[in-house]
N, C-alpha and C positions, 0 to 999 in steps of 0.2 A: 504494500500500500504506500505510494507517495506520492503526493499532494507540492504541486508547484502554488506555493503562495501567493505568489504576484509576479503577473505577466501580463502583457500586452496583445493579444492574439487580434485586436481590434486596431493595430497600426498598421501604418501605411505602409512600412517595409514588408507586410505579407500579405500584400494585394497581390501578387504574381501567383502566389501558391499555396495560399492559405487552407482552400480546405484540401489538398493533399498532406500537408503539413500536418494537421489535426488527427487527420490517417494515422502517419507514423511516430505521432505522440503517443497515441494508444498503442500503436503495436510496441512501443520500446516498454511501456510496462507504468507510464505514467496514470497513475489512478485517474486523476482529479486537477484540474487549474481552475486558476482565479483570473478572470481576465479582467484587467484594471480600468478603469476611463479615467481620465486627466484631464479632459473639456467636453462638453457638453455632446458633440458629435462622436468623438471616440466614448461615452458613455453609453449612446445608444447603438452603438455599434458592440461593444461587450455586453449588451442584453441581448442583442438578435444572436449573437451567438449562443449566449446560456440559454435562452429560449429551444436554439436548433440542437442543442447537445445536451443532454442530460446530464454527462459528469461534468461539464464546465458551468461555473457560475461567476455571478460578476461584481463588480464594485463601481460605484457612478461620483463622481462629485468632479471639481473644479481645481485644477494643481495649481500653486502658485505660479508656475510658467504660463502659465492658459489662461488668464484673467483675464478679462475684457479691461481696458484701458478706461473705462468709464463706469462709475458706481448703476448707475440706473439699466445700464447691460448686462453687468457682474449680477446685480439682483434678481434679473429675470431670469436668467439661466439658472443661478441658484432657485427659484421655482419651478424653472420646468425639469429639475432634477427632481424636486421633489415629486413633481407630478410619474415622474417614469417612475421613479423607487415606490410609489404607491400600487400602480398598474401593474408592477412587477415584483412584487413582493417575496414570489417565492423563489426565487433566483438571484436576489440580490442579495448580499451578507454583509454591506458596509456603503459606506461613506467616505469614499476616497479616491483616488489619493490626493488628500489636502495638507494644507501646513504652510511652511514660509520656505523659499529657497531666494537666499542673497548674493549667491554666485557672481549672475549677471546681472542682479539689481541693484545701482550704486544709488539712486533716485529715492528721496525720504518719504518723497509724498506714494509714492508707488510700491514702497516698502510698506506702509502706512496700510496700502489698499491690499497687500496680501495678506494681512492681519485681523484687517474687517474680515476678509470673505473667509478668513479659517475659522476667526469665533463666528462668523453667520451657520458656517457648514455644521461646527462642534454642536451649536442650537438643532441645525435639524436634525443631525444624527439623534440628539436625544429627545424632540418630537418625534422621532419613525422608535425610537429605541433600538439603534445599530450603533453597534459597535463603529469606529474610525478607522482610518489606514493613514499614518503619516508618512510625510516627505518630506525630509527639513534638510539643509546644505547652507553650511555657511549663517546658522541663524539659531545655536542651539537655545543659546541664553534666553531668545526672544521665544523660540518655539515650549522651553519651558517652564516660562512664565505665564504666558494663556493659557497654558495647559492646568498649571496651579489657580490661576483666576475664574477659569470656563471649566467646570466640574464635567467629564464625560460618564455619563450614566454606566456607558456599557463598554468603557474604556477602547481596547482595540492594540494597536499592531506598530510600531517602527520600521515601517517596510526598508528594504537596503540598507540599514541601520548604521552613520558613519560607527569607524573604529574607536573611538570616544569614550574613554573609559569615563567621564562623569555624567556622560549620558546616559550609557547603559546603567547605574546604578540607578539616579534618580527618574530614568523610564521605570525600573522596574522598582521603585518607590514607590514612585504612580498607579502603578499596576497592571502597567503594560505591558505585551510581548515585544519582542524584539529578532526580527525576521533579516538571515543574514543571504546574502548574494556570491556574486563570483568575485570582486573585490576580494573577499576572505581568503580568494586562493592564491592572488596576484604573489609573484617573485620578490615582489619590492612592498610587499604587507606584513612591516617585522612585526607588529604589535597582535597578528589575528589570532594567534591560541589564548592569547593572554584574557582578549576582550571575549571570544568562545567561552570561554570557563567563567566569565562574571555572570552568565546569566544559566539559569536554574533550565536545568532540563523539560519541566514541565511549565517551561516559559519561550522558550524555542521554537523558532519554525523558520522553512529555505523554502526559497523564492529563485527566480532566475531573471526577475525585469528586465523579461527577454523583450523587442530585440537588442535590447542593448546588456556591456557588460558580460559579455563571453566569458567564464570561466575558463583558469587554466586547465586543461594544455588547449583549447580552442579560441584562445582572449583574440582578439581581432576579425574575429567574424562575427556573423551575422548570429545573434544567439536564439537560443528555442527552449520552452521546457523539460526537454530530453534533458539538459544540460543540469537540471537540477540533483540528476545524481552526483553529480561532482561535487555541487557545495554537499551534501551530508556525505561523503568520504571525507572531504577537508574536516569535517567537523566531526567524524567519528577518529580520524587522525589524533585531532588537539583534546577529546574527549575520552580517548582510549576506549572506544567501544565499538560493537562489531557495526559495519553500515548499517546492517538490516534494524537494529535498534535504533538510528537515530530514525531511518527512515518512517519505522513504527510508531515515535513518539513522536516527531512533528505532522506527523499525520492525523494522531488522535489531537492532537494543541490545535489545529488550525480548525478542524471540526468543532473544538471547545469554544475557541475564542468567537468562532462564526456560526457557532449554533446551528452547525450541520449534522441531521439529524439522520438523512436518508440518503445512503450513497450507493450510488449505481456504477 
């Protein structure tokens, strides 16, 4: 049983081949993925997919990269998010992936406005009562301090979760999961067993935010959820335990955290 926690099967880099691809995620042994939305189109596009597949299910909301530049556009999307997470209720598991990313946002007042829209998202997550899916880069201070302000009912996930050992501690404070990527296996990642081991087994869960982020030995390609067996070897590596148990226990955690009840 393993469960790719967050991925993107609704981008544009698998518009050529997408549903062959989906083919040979099931055939390599992939239970289950979470196909992520980021703006409001890629959101309804990872519902047509959970809709059309029954082990794939989705997550909808507005990433800090995907905000509309203008408040009164940002708020409508965030309603017609809510309107699809209503309509689709049984395939949806979250609210994400939202949060702050300051990377390539040097701009205060724009800074400012991915802050609204993650406490507006944190609000409807605990109107629908779903759990979240974070994305934060470059913003941990700010991302958790709303986090400590805007109480999340049904907490949720640190998707790709930086290397950050004060993060992971005070995420998992919070009472959050913490969901690790191909990053973890990178050459030049002195610090990943270190940050592996700060968080509790039955707080774990792998992801592959394919297409991006290729795990080692495939880092520069086009990535897929196949690829999620790599991060739990990397993590049964720095964990010392056999794959098949990490596989097992982020499998049961993601089902916990997302109140997946019935899998096919």
């Amino acid at each position: 049983m393993i469960f790719d926690s967050h991925c993107h099967l609704d981008d544009e880099k698998f518009d050529q081949d997408r549903l062959n691809l989906i083919e040979e995620i099931r055939k390599a042994g992939i239970t289950n993925v979470i196909s992520a939305g980021y703006s409001l189109e890629a959101s309804k596009k990872a519902v047509e997919l959970a809709r059309k597949y029954d082990w794939i299910y989705a997550v909808c909301g507005i990433s800090p990269n995907d905000i509309p530049q203008n408040e009164e556009e940002l708020w409508k999307n965030i309603a017609e998010i809510e309107k699809i997470v209503q309509q689709n209720s049984e395939k949806i598991v979250a609210i994400g992936e939202i949060g702050l990313d300051y990377y390539w946002e040097k701009d205060e007042v724009q800074r400012n406005l991915q802050q609204k829209a993650f406490i507006e998202q944190i609000k409807l997550a605990n109107k629908l009562e779903l759990p979240i899916v974070i994305h934060t880069r470059d913003a941990v201070d700010d991302t958790l301090r709303i986090l400590r302000e805007n109480e999340v009912h049904q907490k949720g996930v640190f998707h790709c979760c930086p290397q950050n050992r004060e993060l992971i501690k005070q995420a998992l404070e919070l009472g959050f999961y913490i969901s690790f990527a191909g990053p973890i296996t990178f050459k030049n990642s002195k610090n990943a067993d270190e940050m592996i081991n700060l968080v509790p087994n039955d707080k774990l869960l792998i992801e592959t935010d394919s297409p991006y982020l290729a795990p080692e030995p495939v880092r520069g390609t086009r990535n897929d959820p196949r690829n999620v067996k790599l991060v739990a070897k990397k993590i049964a590596q720095a964990k010392k335990l056999d794959v098949e148990e990490v596989e097992k226990m982020t499998f049961e955690n993601t089902c916990k955290i997302f109140k997946i009840t019935h899998i096919r």
